[in-house]
C-alpha positions in Angstrom: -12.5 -34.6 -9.3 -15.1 -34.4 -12.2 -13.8 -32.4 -14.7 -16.8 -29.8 -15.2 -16.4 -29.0 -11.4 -12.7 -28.4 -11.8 -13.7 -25.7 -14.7 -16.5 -24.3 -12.7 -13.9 -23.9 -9.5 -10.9 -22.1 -12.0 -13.5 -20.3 -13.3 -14.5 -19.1 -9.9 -10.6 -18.8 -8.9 -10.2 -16.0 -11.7 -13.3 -13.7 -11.0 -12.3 -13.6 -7.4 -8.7 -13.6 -8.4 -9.6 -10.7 -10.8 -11.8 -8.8 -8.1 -9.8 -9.2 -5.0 -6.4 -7.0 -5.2 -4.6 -5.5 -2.2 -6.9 -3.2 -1.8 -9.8 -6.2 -0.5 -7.2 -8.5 0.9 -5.8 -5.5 3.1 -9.6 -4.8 4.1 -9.3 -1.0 3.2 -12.2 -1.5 0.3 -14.4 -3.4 2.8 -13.9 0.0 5.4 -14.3 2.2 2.3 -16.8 0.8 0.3 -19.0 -0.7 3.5 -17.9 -0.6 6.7 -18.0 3.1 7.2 -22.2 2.6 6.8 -22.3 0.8 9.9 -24.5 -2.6 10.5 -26.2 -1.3 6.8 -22.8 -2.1 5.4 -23.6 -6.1 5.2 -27.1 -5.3 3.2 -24.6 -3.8 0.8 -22.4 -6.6 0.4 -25.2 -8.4 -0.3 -26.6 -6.0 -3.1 -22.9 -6.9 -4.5 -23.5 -10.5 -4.9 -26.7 -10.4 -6.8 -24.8 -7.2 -9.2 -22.4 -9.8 -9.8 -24.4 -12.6 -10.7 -26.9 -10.9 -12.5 -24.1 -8.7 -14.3 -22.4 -11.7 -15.3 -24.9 -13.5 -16.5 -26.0 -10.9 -19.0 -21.8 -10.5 -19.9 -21.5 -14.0 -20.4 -24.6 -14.2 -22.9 -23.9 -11.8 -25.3 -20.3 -12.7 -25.6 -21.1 -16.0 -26.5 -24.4 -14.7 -28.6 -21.9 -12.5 -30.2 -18.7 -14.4 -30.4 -16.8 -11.2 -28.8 -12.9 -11.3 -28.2 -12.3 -8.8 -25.6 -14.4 -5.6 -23.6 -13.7 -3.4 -26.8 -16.1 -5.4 -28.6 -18.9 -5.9 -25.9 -18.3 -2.1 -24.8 -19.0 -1.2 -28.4 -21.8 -3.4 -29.2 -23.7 -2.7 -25.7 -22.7 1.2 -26.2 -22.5 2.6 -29.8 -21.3 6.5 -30.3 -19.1 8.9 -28.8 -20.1 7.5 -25.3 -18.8 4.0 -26.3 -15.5 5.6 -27.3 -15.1 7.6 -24.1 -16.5 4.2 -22.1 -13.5 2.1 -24.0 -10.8 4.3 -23.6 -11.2 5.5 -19.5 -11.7 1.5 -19.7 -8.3 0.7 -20.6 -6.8 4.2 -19.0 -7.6 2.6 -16.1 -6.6 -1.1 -16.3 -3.2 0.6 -17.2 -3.4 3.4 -14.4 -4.4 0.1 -12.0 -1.8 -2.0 -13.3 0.8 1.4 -12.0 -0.9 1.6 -8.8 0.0 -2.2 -8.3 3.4 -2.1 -9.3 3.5 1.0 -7.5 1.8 -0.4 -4.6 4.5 -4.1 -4.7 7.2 -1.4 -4.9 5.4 0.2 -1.7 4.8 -2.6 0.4 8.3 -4.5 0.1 10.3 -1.3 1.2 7.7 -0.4 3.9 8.1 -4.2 5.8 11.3 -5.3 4.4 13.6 -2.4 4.3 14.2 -3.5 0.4 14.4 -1.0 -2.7 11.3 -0.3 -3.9 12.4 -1.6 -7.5 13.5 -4.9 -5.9 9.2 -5.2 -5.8 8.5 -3.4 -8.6 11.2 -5.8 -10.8 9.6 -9.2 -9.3 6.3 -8.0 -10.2 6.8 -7.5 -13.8 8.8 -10.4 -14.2 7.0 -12.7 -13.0 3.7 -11.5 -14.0 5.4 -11.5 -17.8 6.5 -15.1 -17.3 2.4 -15.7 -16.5 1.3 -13.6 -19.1 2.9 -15.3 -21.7 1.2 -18.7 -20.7 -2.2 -17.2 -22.1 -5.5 -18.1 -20.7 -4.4 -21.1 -18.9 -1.4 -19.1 -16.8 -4.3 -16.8 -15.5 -6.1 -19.8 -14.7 -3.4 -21.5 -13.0 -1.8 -18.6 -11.0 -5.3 -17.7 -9.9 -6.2 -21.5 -8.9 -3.2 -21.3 -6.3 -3.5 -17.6 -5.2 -7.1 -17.7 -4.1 -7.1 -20.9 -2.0 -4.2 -19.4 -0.2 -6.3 -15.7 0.5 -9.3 -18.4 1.7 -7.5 -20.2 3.9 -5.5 -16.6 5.7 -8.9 -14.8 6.4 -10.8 -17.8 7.7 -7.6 -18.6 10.0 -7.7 -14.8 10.9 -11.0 -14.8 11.8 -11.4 -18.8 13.3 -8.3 -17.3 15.6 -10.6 -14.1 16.2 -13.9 -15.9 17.2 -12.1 -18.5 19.6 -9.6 -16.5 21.4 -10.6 -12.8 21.5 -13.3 -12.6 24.5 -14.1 -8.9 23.9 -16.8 -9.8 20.6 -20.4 -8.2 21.5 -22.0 -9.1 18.2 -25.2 -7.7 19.8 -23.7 -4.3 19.4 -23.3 -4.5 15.5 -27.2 -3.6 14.8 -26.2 -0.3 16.8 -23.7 1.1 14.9 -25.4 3.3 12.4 -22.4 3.9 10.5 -20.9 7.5 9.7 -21.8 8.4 5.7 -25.1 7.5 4.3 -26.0 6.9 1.2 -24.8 3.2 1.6 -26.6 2.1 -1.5 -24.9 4.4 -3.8 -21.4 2.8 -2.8 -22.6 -0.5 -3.0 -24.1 0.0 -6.7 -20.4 1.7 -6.9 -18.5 -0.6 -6.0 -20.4 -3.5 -7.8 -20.4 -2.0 -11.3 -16.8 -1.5 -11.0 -15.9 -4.4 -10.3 -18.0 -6.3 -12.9 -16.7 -4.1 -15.6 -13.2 -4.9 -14.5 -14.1 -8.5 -14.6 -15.6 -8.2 -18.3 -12.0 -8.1 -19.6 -11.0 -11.5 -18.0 -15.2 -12.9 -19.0 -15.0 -12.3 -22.3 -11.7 -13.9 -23.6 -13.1 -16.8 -21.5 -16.4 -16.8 -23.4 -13.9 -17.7 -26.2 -12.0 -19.8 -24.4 -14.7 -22.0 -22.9 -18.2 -22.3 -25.3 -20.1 -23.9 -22.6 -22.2 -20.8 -21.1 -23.6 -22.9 -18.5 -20.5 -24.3 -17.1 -19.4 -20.3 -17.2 -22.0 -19.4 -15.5 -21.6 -21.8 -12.8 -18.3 -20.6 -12.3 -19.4 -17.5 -11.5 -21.5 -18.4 -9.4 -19.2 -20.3 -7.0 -16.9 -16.9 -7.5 -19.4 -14.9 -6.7 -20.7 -16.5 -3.6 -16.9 -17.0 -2.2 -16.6 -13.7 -3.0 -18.9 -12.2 -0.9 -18.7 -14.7 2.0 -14.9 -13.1 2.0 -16.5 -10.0 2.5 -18.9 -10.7 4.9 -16.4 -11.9 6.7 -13.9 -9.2 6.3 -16.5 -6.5 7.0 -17.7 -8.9 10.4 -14.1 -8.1 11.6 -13.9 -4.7 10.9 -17.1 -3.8 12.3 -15.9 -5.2 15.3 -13.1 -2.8 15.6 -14.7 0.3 14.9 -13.4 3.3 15.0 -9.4 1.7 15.5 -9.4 0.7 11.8 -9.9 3.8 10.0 -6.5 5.1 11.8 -4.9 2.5 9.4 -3.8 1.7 5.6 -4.1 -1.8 6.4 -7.0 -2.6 9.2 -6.8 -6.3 8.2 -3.1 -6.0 9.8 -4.5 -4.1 13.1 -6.5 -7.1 13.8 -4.2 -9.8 12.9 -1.5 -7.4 14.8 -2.7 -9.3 18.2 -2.3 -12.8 17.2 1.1 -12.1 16.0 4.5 -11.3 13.6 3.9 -15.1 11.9 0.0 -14.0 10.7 1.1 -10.7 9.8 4.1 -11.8 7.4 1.3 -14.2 5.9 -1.4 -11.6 5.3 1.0 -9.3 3.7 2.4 -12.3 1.3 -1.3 -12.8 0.4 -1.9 -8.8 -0.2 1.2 -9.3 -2.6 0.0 -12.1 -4.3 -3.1 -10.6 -4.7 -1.7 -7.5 -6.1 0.2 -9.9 -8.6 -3.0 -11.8 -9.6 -5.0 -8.4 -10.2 -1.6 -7.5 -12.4 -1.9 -10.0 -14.5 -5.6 -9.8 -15.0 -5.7 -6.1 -16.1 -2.8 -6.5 -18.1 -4.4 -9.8 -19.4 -7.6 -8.0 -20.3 -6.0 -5.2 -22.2 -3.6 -6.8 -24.2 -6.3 -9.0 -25.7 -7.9 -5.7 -26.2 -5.1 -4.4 -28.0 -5.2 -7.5 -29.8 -8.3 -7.3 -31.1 -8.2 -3.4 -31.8 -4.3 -2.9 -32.7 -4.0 -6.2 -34.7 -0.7 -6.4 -32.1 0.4 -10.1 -31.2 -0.9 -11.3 -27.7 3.1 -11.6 -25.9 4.4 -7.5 -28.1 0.6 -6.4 -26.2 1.9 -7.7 -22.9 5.1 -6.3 -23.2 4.0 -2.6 -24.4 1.5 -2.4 -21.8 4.3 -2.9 -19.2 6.6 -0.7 -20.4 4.1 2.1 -20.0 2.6 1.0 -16.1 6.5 1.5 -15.3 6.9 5.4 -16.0 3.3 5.9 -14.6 3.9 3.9 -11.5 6.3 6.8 -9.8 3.4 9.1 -9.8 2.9 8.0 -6.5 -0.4 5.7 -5.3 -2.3 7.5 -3.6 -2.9 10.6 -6.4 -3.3 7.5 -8.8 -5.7 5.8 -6.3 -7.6 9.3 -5.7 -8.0 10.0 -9.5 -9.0 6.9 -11.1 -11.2 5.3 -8.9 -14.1 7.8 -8.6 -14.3 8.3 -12.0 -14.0 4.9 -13.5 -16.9 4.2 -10.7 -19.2 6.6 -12.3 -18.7 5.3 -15.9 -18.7 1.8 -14.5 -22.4 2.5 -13.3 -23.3 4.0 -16.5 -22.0 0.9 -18.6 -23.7 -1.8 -16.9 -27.2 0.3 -17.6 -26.5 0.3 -20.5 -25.1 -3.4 -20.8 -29.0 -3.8 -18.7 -30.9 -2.1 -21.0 -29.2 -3.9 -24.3 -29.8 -7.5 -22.9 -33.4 -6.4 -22.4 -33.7 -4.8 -25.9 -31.3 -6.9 -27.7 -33.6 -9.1 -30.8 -33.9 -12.8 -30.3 
């Protein structure tokens, strides 16, 4: 394979690896973020995809303009002051609150379907996600390389198996469900924004890592489209199974449910690799934050920031979940304006 491809496809590996935690694999996001808006809900997907091209692109630029080393320095460059500080820090609160909710939610998921200890999941997680870590760039690379092609190949089997053997699919009826909240924009603009200012942590350590901005760029584009194609695709079977799914933490597992114990165990090995690979991203992100703010060695950063999701991880996940996400939307949404309004401004 040419070489430049292989970059562009890693590249694309980690931003969906970054973006796609339990929370997308499981479909919950998709109901909560989209399919709840009825057949409006794909428009917003769509809105999605050009937030994260056009997000990244600007990202990407001033990085490399800059020669930045982690989101501190692009969050304080794109938004000077008090607001910056506030930005930075609810920035890393909640790459460390997220990294709890994971281990939180491993901890979750192998006692719920395995009858395990909780810390049996909660142990594996760290350990292995330390043993990633301390590989740098290239073991976010890698483990993101295999995770995603597996998550690709489970959703298009669930939904292949889907179109050919379930008889009762009236796609005519999707352009008639009108959804039940409005304001479907908002929540895609939301969800985007988010989502993109999670990703700068991983973007801008890789605008160090890689110089070439158009191969980046490319990258990001293949991530973003498969992205959103897993979306699409996701919301199409959701939609399809309105109202069953909002009775369930997992609706992705109500649908495979029919076709099977095999598909099931599968999904939920891909919801924990997921988790695993959104683990080592946040960590990744802040500990070359810390780095660059702290003057603290990569591998002490890693290990610091660990020790802390532990304690914080027996808060429980959903008052971690129903805290953190809200707000870290709204400042999401008010970062990327300004991130907007900088490239626009910024002096040649």
């Amino acid at each position: 394979m040419n070489k430049k491809l292989l970059i562009s496809l890693q590249i694309a590996a980690v931003f969906i690896g970054t973006v796609v935690g339990a929370g997308l694999a499981s479909g919950q996001e998709i109901t909560q973020f989209f399919t709840i808006y009825g057949y409006k809900s794909f428009f917003g997907i769509l809105l999605c995809f050009i937030i994260y091209i056009l997000m990244s692109f600007f990202i990407i630029n001033i990085s490399s303009k800059y020669k930045l080393n982690s989101y501190d320095g692009l969050i304080s460059l794109v938004s000077p002051g008090i607001l910056g500080i506030i930005i930075n820090s609810l920035t890393t609160f909640f790459l460390i609150g997220s990294s709890s909710i994971i281990l939180a939610g491993s901890g979750a998921l192998i006692h719920q379907y395995f009858g395990i200890s909780k810390w049996v999941g909660i142990i594996a997680m760290v350990l292995i996600s330390l043993f990633v870590l301390f590989k740098d760039t290239k073991g976010l690379i890698k483990i993101n390389s295999f995770i995603v092609p597996c998550l690709i190949t489970i959703i298009l089997t669930i939904f292949i198996i889907y179109i050919l053997f379930y008889r009762e699919i009236n796609i005519s009826q999707i352009n008639t469900i009108s959804g039940f909240k409005s304001h479907w924009i908002f929540s895609s603009l939301i969800y985007g924004c988010f989502n993109i200012l999670c990703c700068s942590g991983v973007l801008v350590p890789l605008c160090k890592e890689i110089k070439n901005t158009n191969l980046l760029m490319r990258g990001v584009l293949l991530g973003s489209l498969g992205l959103t194609l897993l979306a699409l695709i996701i919301n199409f079977l959701l939609i399809l199974n309105v109202p069953y799914i909002f009775k369930y933490e997992i609706p992705l597992l109500y649908i495979a449910n029919r076709f099977g114990k095999s598909l099931q165990i599968l999904l939920l090995f891909v919801m924990w690799l997921e988790m695993f690979s959104t683990e080592v991203s946040n960590i990744y992100s802040t500990a070359k934050n810390f780095e660059e703010v702290f003057n603290l060695p990569y591998k002490r950063a890693c290990v610091l920031i660990i020790i802390i999701t532990i304690p914080i991880s027996q808060i429980g996940f959903t008052k971690l979940i129903s805290f953190l996400y809200p707000a870290f939307g709204i400042v999401s949404l008010i970062f990327i304006l300004q991130c907007l309004i900088f490239y626009v401004k910024k002096p040649n």
